[in-house]
N, C-alpha and C positions, 0 to 999 in steps of 0.2 A: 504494500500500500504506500502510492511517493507521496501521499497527502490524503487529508481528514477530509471525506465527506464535510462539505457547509451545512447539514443539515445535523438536528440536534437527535441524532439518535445515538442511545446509550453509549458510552467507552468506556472500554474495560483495560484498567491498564495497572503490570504488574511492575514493580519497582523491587528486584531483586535485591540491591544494595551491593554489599562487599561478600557477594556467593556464589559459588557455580564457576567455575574454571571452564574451557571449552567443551570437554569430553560431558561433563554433566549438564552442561548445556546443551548439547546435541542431544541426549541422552531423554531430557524432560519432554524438548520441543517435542521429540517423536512422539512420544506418548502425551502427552499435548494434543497433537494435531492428530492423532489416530483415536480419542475420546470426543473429540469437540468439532462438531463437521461444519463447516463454512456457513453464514448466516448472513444476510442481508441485511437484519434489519440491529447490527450493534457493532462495533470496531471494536477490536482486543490489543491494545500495544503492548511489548514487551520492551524493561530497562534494561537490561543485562550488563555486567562489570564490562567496561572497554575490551578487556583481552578477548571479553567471549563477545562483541559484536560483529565481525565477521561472519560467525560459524552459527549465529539466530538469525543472519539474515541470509544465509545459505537454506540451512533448516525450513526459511518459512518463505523460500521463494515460489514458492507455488500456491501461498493460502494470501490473494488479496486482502482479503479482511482481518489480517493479525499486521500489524506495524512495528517497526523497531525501534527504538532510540538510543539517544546514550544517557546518562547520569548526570553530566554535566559540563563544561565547555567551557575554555574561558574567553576572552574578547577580542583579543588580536589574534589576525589569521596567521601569523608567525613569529618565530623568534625566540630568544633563549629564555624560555620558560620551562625549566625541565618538570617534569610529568604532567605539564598538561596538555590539553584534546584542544585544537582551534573548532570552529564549525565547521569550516572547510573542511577542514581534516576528516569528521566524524560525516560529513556528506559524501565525501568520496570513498568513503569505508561503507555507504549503503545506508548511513542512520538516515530518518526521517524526521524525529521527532527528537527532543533534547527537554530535560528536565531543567528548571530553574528557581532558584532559589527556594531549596528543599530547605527542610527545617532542621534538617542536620546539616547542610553546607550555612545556616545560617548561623546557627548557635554552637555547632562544633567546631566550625572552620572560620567564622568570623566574619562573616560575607555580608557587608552592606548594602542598603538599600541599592544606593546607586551601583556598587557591585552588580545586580540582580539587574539594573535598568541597561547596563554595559553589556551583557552579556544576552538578552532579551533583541538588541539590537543588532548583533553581530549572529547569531539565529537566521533572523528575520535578511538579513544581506545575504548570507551563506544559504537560504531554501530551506531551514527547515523548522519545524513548527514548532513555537516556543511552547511548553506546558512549566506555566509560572504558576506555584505554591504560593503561599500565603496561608497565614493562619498565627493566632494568638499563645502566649505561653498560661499555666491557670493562673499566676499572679495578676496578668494585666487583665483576664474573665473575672476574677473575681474583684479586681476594681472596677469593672465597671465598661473597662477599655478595648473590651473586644472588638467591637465593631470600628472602632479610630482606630485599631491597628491593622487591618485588614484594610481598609480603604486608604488610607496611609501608604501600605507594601504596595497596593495595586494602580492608584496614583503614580507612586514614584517608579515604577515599573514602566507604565506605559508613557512618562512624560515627553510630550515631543514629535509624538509618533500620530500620526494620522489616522484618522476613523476607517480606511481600508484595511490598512496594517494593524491596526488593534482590534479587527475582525476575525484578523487568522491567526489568534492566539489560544490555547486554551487556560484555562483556568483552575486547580484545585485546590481548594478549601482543605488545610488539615492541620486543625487545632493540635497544638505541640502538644498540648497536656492526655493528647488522647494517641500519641503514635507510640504503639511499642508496651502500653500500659496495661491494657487490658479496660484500660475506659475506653468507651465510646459515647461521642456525642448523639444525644437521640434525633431520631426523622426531624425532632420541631426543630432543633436545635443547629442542624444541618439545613432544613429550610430556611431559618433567618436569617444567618449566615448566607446564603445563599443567594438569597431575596436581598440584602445590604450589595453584594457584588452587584448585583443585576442591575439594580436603578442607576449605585455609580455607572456602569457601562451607556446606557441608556440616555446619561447626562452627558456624556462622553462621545458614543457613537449615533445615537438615536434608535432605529428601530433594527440595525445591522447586529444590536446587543441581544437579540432572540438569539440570534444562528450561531452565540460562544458556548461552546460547552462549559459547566463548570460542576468538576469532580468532585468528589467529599471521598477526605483520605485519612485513617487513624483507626486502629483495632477494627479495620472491616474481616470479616469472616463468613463462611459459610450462611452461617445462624441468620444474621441481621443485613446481607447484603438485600433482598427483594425489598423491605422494608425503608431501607435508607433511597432503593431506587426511584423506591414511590415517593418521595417526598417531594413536596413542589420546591422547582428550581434545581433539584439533585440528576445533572444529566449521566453520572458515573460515575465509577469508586476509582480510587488509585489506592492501591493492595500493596504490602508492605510482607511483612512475614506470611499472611496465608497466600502468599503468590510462590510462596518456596516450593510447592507440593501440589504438581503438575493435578491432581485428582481435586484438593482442595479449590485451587484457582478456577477449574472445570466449573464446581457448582457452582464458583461466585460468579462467571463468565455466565452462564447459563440462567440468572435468579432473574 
């Protein structure tokens, strides 16, 4: 898949993290693609560690509706930056899609706002589709401040950027206090959140803010994936550990 459907139908997308070497990569995808038969009416992307992006976009060059991306990119298309991925780079390796400003490149590695709007821009030059993250940690939820931080990250994201090109970005929502915890934010909780993205956009692009998807990401699972899909404004999950376990990820692809 070299690009997302403009239309808001479900995406399903697994953010492996730091897992899966190529052999176990190859290994999943099969069994993956041999459970989960092609569907029309939902996209599934796959993050897979850099080393194994080649060998998932080999894996799933036959199934248009599963996409690849990478984890994440930094700004300048070259130069002595040792270990990082230009966009260019990860475009001509096959990625499609590029994650940005996770909540671990935010608060583990330090990455600024404008860090996030740097690298959303150089995406967007290089072809491939930014899926910019946002979301609150529970100190600033429980002041109060959830909603100014999330329109805060998504402002300074797109500043700059014109209502075409802030068209073909995606979006997911995933509250820090709920990735990895075993909390999950519930359907309401993930619709308001949701519903706050969507008008900023709206103020932003006008009616082109129907056609962004925007993911809700943190302790998704089996259990509570159809649930979370139904919520208004929830176009897709972005799956973190139950995306480890080709059979797990099936049912959430499938809810």
């Amino acid at each position: 898949m070299n690009e997302l459907q403009r239309v808001r139908v479900p995406v399903i997308a697994g953010n492996w993290k730091m897992h899966k070497a190529p052999d176990e990569a190859e290994a999943y995808l099969r069994r993956f693609t041999a459970i989960v038969p092609r569907r029309d009416d939902r996209s599934i992307l796959f993050f897979p560690p850099a080393v194994s992006l080649t060998t998932a976009v080999a894996a799933t060059a036959d199934r248009p509706d599963i996409g690849i991306g990478v984890q994440n990119i930094y700004w300048e298309p070259a130069g002595a930056f040792t270990g990082e991925i230009s966009a260019p780079m990860a475009k001509r390796a096959g990625a499609a899609f590029t994650l940005i400003g996770h909540s671990e490149r935010r608060h583990v590695f330090g990455e600024t706002d404008e860090d996030v709007r740097r690298k959303v821009l150089a995406a967007l030059d290089s072809g491939l589709v930014p899926v910019l993250c946002v979301g609150e940690k529970i100190e600033e939820r429980r002041a109060g401040q959830a909603d100014d931080v999330i329109i805060r990250q998504l402002q300074a994201a797109v500043e700059g950027l014109d209502a075409a090109r802030i068209s073909t970005i995606l979006i997911a929502y995933e509250p820090v206090w709920a990735i990895g915890t075993g909390e999950t934010a519930t359907p309401d909780d993930a619709a308001a959140a949701h519903g706050v993205l969507r008008r900023l956009l709206r103020e932003r692009i006008g009616d082109a803010a129907d056609g962004v998807p925007i993911l809700y990401g943190g302790s998704v699972k089996p259990g509570n994936a159809a649930s979370l899909l139904a919520a208004s404004d929830v176009d897709g999950l972005l799956v973190g550990g139950a995306s480890l376990d080709p059979d797990d990820f099936a049912a959430i692809a499938g809810a």
